[in-house]
C-alpha angles and dihedrals in degrees: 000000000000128000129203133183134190115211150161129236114248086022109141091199097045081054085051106053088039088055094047083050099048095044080063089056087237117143128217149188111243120197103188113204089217105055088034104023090160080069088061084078084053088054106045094051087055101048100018087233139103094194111105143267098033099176119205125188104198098319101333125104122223109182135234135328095282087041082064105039091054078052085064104039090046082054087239097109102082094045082056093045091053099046089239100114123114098244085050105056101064094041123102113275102211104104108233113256087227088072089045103137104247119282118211138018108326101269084258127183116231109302120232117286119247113271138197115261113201120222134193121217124200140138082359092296117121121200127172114229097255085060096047092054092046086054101049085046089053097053102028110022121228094306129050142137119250106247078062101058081047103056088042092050102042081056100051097047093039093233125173121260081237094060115028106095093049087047102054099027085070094047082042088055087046098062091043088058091042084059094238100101122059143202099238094223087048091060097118092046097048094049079051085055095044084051099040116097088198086079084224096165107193087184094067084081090054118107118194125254121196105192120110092254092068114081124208135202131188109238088251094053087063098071106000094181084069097075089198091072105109100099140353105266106249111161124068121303117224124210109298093249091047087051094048105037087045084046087047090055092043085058109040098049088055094052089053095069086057099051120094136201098285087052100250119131128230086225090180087053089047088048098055092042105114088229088060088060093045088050088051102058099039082067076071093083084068090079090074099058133086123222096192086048099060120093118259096272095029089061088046101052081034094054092041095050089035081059112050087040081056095058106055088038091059088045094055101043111033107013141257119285113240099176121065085225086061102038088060086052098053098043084051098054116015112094151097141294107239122178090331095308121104115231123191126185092259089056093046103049090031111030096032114023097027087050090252099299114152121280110248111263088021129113099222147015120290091243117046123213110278102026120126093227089074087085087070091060114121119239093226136020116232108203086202078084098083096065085049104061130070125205080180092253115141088244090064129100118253121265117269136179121244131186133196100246092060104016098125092047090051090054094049085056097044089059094049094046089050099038091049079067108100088213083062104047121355126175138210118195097185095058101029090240131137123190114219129186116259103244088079088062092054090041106028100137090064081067108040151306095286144357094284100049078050093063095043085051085056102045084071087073102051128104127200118332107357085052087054089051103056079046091069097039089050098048079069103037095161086065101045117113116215116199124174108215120222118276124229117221096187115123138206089261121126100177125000141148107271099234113234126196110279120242097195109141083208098063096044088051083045091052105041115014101045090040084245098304093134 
């Protein structure tokens, strides 16, 4: 019998059903919505759903990822999977053409331009930057003096006595030119350079000293809350879309090496895996856009993507929040560096996206007046959006990609897809209730005036049933019962850092002195 099975990339329950598939040895044909999103209308017409991963044997449709593991621990699954059930053998055994595996190149958009990778020669050894960084991490740690990089370096690469200091005071140069080693006293001007579009390197004019009394950082130890800081962005910078979508792919194919077959990620593997610092240092290249600069839907489809990039990258480098105290916290400080101006979560859902309205549990708006970040801001909230965006808790919706020409559209979808979940909206009949997610509690004024515009906003969404249902509770409005259910703020993550505030004077001086502007 043939499977087949329709996915999204970076989708934690898609990983989950295709693992459970592939411990059984069975093959299967996987259409992936993002490589081939004109196959979503195919799917939708067979299950009658747009939430991922909807999982067919032959013609028969088995569901989602938690359908087919009650299959199997009902012991079913393997009598489905051989065709030898008793709802499958009198069925037709033409498979329908709707399931056919794709046929032809994925419907991409434009891949990532070829970059310059720079190298550094010495003793006959030959390391790119990104694994000499790695290196001098490794042994020294982010801060360190420069008879000490010296003296670390002279020993890994065996060098003479005679010899050392000429040697790695022109590899030392060299990283100082790259934009990923910096002159400790030079830290504020070197966080400007890493910001500035203008690609202005005042390190250029540095020349290393390797005596005790010149301290050394490496460019992430600067502002450790921007997680692009691991160089200045020197090489060509590609259209925003083309960079994070190309950065999202990067990603999520490393994280797949690191989730198992329950769909959790071994976030600390992912971390110490060489890709993830060459990841880390290709979001670099986000230095040199400008949010304020990007058309209307190329800024949304850029800030949603932006986003959820965000997320899995900040769980991978500097941990996943447990406490509330924490989580605000991270959502408040954690972000990118984008065209010399610092963006954090909190800046990009609720001063971008949310039309800069303020962030629930906080005093004042995310951008305040004056600051230059207020030309991202969006002219319209969609409240689509939150269906759009992750903060990788389990009640979020799963990460999609969305483009300029159709963002709109994709967001459309993505609502529809989230709110067909009954964890998501739910509806009793008999007692007039339905059950939201909580997110429209926290964010109810994106969907309407009260409770009961909110529901109609959602009802837009609904599909079937479920659409006919909120018909009736919203023809008596007065008698309606609206109840938020809990939110989980569990993740996919099996093992990962716990992010604690940060403490860095830098940061505070970044956030609060500059305006954000580094």
């Amino acid at each position: 019998m043939e499977v087949t099975v329709f996915s999204i990339s970076s989708c934690r329950f898609c990983d989950k059903a295709k693992r459970l598939l592939k411990d059984r040895g069975v093959e299967f044909n996987e259409i992936n919505l993002d490589d081939y999103p004109s196959r979503r209308k195919d799917m939708l017409e067979l299950a009658d759903a747009l939430s991922v991963p909807q999982i067919f044997v032959g013609n028969k449709h088995l569901g989602g990822a938690d359908d087919v593991e009650a299959l199997d621990q009902a012991g079913k699954l393997d009598a489905i999977l051989a065709g030898t059930s008793e709802s499958q053998t009198a069925g037709p055994k033409q498979l329908d053409p709707r399931l056919a595996p794709p046929q032809g190149p994925p419907e991409t958009r434009p891949e990532a331009s070829p970059r310059q990778h720079e190298t550094f020669e010495c003793n006959g050894e030959s390391r790119s930057l990104v694994e000499l960084v790695r290196l001098i991490r490794d042994k020294l740690g982010v801060e360190f003096s420069g008879s000490n990089l010296v003296s670390t370096l002279a020993k890994e690469y065996e060098l003479a006595k005679s010899e050392e200091t000429t040697r790695v005071t022109s590899i030392a140069t060299g990283l100082i030119e790259a934009g990923a080693l910096a002159p400790h006293k030079k830290a504020r001007d070197f966080v400007a350079a890493a910001a500035s579009r203008e690609n202005a390197a005042p390190q250029q004019q540095q020349q290393f000293r390797g005596d005790s009394n010149a301290k050394y950082c490496l460019l992430e130890a600067l502002q450790p809350s921007a997680l692009n800081n691991f160089r200045v962005w020197q090489d060509r910078v590609d259209d925003p879309l083309v960079v994070v979508i190309a950065l999202k792919k990067q990603l999520s194919g490393i994280l797949s090496r690191y989730r198992g077959k329950d769909g959790l990620v071994d976030y600390v593997g992912a971390a110490a895996d060489s890709e993830f610092a060459r990841f880390d240092e290709a979001t670099c290249e986000l230095q040199r856009l400008s949010i304020p600069d990007m058309a209307e839907k190329t800024r949304l489809a850029f800030v949603i993507n932006l986003y959820n990039l965000l997320t899995l990258h900040a769980f991978t480098k500097v941990g996943v929040p447990k406490s509330n105290f924490d989580r605000t916290d991270f959502f408040d400080f954690v972000g990118y560096t984008v065209g010399g101006l610092f963006y954090s979560f909190n800046l990009l859902e609720n001063g971008i996206l949310r039309v800069n309205q303020k962030t629930p549990f906080h005093l004042q708006k995310a951008i305040p007046s004056g600051d230059p970040r207020q030309r991202a801001v969006l002219s319209t909230c969609n409240p689509a959006l939150h269906a759009c965006i992750s903060c990788g808790a389990s009640s979020c919706p799963p990460i999609k990609r969305f483009t300029a020409e159709a963002v709109e559209e994709e967001m459309r979808i993505a609502a529809q897809a989230f709110f067909e979940l009954d964890e998501n909206c739910s509806i009793d009949l008999a007692t007039q209730t339905i059950t939201l997610t909580k997110i429209l509690s926290w964010y109810q004024a994106d969907f309407g005036a009260d409770a009961v515009q909110a529901v109609r906003t959602v009802r837009g969404w609904l599909r079937g049933k479920k659409a006919a249902d909120a018909d009736i509770l919203l023809s008596k409005p007065e008698a309606m019962k609206v109840v938020y259910a809990d939110y989980d703020w569990s993740t996919d993550a099996r093992t990962a850092k716990t992010y604690v505030k940060q403490k860095s004077v830098l940061r505070i001086l970044a956030h609060m002195t500059f305006g954000g502007r580094i």
